[in-house]
C-alpha positions in Angstrom: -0.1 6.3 16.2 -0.8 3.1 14.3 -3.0 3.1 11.5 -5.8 0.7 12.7 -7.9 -1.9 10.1 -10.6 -0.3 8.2 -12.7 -0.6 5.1 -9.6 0.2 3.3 -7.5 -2.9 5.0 -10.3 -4.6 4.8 -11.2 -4.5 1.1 -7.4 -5.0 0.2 -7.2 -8.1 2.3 -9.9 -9.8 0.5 -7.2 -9.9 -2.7 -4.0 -11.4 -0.6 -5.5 -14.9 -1.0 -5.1 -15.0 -4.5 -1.9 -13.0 -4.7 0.3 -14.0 -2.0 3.0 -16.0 -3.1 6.8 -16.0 -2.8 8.0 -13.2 -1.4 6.0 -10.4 -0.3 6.2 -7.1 1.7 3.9 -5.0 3.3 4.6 -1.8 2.7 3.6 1.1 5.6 2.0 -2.6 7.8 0.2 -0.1 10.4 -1.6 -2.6 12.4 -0.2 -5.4 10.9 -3.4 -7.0 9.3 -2.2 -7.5 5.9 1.1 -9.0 6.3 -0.5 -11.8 8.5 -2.8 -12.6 6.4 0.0 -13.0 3.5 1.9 -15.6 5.9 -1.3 -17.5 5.3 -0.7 -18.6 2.2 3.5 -18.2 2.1 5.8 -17.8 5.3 8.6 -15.0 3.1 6.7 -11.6 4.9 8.2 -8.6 5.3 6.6 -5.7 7.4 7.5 -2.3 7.0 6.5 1.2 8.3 8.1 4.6 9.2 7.1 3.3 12.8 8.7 0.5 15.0 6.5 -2.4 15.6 6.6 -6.1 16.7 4.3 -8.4 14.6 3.7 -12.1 15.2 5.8 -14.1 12.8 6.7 -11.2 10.3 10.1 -10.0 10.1 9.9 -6.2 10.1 12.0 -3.6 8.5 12.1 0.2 9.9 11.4 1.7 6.3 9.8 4.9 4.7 8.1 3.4 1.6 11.6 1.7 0.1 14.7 3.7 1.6 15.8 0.5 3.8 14.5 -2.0 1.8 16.6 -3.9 -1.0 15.1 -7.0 -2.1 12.6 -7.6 -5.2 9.0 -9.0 -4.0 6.8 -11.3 -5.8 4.0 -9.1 -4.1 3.8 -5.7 -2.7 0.8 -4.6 -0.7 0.3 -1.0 0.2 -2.6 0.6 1.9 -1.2 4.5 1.8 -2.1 7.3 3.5 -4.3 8.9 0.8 -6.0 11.3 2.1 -5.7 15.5 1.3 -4.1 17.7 3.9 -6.9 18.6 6.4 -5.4 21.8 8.7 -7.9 20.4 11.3 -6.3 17.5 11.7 -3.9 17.1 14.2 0.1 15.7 13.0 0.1 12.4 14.6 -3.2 11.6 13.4 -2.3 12.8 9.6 1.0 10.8 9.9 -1.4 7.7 9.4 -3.9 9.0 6.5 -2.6 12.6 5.0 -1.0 11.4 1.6 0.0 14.9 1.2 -1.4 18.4 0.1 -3.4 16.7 -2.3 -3.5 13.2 -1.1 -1.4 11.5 -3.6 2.0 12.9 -3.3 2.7 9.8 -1.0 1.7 7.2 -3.4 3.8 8.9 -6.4 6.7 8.6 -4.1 5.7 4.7 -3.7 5.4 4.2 -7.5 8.9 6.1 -8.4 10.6 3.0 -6.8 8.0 0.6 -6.9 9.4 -1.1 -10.3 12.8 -1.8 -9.3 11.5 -4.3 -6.2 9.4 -5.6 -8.2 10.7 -9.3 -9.4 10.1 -10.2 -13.7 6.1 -11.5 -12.9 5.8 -9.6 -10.0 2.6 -8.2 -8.5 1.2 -5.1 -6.2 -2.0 -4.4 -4.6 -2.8 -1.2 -3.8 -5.7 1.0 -2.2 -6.9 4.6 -2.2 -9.7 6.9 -2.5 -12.0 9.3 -5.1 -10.5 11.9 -2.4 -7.5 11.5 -3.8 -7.3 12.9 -7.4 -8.0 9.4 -9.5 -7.2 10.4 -12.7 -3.5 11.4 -11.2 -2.9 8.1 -9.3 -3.6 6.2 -12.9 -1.2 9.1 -14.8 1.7 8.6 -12.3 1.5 4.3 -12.6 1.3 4.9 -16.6 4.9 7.4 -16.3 6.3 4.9 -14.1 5.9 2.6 -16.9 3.9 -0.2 -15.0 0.2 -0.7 -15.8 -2.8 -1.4 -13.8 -6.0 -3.2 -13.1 -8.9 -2.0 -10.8 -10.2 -5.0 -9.2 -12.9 -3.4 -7.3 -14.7 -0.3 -6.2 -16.6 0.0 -3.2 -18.7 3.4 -2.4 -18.8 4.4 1.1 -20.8 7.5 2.7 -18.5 10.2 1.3 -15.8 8.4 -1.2 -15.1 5.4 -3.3 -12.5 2.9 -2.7 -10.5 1.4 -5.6 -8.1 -1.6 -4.9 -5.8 -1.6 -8.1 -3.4 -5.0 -9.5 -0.2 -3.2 -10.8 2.4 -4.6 -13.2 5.3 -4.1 -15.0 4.9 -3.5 -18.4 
């Protein structure tokens, strides 16, 4: 199952414009929307995802988060799976949004590695929800030594979304 655009690809997207330069990967691409909005403003895309897929114009790289990838990105853009284990949910569908038993154990995964593909001024836009423990998600980017901006919030019927800009220190 691919993880089609929603108000989460949607909200990050708005932010590629202004931070896609050089190098960037996708990471976990889904559908694909983010990394072709990237080749809009540079042609150096990388796709990745657990999943194989064919995009348009990106070069794609069978990955989980970093284990086959080993180059260091001007910009990373991740929309996670962020969402707490849900038993009524069925496997293929929680492959796509489960972030774990809590929601962010997949994102603390992301963030143990994230530095080192980072290049010096490099840049990564991420997205997840309140449903997902907030306070964590900032403790884990602050242990991983990098620090963060959120550059917006946007409320929806039963969550908030936050898109965060994350640096190295």
């Amino acid at each position: 199952m691919i993880y089609e655009a929603s108000d989460d690809s949607f909200l990050l997207k708005k932010y590629i414009k202004k931070y896609a330069k050089g190098k960037v990967l996708d990471v976990g691409t889904g559908s694909g929307v983010l990394a072709k909005e990237a080749l809009k403003y540079t042609k150096d895309v990388i796709a990745s995802d657990v999943q194989d897929l064919k995009l348009k114009g990106v070069k794609f790289i069978k990955s989980d988060l970093f284990e086959n990838i080993k180059s260091k990105f001007d910009l990373i853009i991740f929309n996670p799976p962020y969402l707490p284990k849900d038993e009524r949910e069925d496997l293929e569908s929680a492959l796509v949004t489960t972030g774990g038993r809590k929601g962010y154990e997949v994102i603390e995964g992301f963030l143990k590695d994230l530095k080192k593909h980072l290049k010096e001024n490099g840049k990564c836009l991420i997205v997840f929800s309140s449903l997902t423990d907030k306070n964590k998600v900032d403790s884990l980017i602050e242990e991983d030594e990098l620090r963060f901006k959120c550059l917006e919030k946007k409320k929806l019927f039963f969550e908030e979304l936050y898109v965060y800009l994350i640096l190295k220190r």
